[in-house]
BALOBA-1460 file (C-alpha; in Angstrom, 3 decimals):
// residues 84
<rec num="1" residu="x" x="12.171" y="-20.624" z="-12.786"/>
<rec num="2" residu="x" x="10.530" y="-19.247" z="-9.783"/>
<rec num="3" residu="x" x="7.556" y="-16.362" z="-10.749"/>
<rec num="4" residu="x" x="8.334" y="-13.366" z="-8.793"/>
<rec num="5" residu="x" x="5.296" y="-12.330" z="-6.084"/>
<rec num="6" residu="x" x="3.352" y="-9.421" z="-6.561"/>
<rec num="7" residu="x" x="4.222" y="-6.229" z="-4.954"/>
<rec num="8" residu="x" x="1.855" y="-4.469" z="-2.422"/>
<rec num="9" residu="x" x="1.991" y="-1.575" z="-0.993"/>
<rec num="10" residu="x" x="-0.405" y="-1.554" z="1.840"/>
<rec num="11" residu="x" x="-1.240" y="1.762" z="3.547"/>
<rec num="12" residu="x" x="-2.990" y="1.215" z="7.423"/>
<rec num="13" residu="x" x="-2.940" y="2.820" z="10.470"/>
<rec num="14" residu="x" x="-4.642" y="0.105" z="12.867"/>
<rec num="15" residu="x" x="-1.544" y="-1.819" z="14.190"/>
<rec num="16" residu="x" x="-3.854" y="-5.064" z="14.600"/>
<rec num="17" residu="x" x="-5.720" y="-4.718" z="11.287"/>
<rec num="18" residu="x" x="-2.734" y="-4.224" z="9.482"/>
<rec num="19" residu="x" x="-0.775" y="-7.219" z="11.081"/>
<rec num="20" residu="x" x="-3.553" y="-9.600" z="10.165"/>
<rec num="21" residu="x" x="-4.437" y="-8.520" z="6.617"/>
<rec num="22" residu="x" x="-0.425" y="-8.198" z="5.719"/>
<rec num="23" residu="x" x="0.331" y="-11.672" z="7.403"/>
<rec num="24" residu="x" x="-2.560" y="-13.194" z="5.510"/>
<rec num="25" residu="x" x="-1.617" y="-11.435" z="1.891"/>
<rec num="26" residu="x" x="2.625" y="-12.727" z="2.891"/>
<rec num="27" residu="x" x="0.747" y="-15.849" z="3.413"/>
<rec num="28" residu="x" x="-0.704" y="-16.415" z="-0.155"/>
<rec num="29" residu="x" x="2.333" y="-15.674" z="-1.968"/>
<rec num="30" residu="x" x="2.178" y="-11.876" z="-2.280"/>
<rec num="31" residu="x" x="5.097" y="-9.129" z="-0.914"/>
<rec num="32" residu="x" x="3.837" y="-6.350" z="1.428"/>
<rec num="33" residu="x" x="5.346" y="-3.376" z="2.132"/>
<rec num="34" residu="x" x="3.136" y="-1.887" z="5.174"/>
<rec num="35" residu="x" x="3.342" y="1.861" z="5.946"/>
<rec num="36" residu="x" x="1.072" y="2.719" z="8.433"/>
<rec num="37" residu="x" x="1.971" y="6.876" z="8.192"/>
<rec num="38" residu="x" x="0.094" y="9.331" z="5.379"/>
<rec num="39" residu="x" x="3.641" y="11.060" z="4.733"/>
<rec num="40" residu="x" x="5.810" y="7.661" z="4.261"/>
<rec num="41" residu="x" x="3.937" y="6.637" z="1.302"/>
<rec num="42" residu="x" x="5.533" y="8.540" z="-1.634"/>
<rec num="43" residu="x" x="9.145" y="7.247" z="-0.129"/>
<rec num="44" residu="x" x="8.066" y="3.610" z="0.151"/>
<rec num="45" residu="x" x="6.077" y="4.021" z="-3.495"/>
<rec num="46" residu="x" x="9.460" y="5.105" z="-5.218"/>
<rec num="47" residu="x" x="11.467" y="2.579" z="-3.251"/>
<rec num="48" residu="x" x="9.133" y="-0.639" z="-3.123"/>
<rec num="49" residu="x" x="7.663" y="0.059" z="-6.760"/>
<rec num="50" residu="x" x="4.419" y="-1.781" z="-6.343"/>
<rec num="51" residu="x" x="1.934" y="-3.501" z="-8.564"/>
<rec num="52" residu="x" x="-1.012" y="-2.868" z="-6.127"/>
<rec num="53" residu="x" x="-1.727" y="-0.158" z="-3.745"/>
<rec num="54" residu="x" x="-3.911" y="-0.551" z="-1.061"/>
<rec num="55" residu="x" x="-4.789" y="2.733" z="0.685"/>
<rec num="56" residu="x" x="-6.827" y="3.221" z="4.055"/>
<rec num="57" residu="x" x="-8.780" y="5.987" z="3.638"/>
<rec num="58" residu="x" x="-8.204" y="7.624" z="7.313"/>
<rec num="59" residu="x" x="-4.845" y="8.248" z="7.874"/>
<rec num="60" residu="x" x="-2.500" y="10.253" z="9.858"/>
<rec num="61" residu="x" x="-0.697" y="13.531" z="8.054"/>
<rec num="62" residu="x" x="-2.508" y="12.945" z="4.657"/>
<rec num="63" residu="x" x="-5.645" y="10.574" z="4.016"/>
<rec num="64" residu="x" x="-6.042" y="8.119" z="1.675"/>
<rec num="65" residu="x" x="-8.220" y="9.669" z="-0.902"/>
<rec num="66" residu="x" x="-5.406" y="12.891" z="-1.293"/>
<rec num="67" residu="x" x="-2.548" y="10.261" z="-1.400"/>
<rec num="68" residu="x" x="-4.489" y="8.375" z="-4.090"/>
<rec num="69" residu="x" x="-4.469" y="11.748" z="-6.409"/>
<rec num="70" residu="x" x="-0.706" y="12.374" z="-6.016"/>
<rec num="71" residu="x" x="0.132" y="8.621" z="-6.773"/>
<rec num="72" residu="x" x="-2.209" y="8.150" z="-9.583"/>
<rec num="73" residu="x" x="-0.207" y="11.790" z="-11.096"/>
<rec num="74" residu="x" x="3.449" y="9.645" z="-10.590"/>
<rec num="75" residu="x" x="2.235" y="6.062" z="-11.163"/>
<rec num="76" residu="x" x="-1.098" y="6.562" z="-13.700"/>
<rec num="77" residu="x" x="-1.567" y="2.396" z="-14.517"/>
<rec num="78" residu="x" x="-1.272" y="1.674" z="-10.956"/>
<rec num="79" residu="x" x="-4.168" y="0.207" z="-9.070"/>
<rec num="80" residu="x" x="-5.217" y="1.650" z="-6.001"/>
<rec num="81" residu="x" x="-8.019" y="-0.509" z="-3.642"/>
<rec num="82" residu="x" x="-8.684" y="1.865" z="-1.196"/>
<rec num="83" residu="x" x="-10.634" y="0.938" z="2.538"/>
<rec num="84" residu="x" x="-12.977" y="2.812" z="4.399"/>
């Protein structure tokens, strides 16, 4: 039986930095979901369900540090990396 990957939601607004690092996490087994917009990321959290978040910290609409304190209200045990 085949282990499902792990789910990450990646959260980046530089279209080349966010190519390379999601390519290279796809690459090692993982699943990325890549929103690159502030105000997407409580849709694509509910939808995609992720075991990892990873959260720029500059971002359009909302940045990554407010984003951080409304998912860790919905999803407590979920672990946030955030970049700066």
């Amino acid at each position: 039986m085949k282990k499902e990957s792990t789910k990450i939601l990646y959260v980046e607004d530089e279209l080349f930095l966010s190519k390379i690092v999601k390519e290279s996490l796809e690459s090692r087994g993982y699943e990325v979901e890549l929103v690159m917009d502030g105000a997407k990321v409580l849709p694509a959290l509910k939808a995609f369900q992720p075991e990892l978040c990873i959260l720029d910290v500059m971002l359009p609409n909302v940045d990554g540090f407010s984003l951080g304190r409304v998912i860790k209200e919905i999803e407590p045990n979920l672990p946030i990396l955030y970049l700066t």
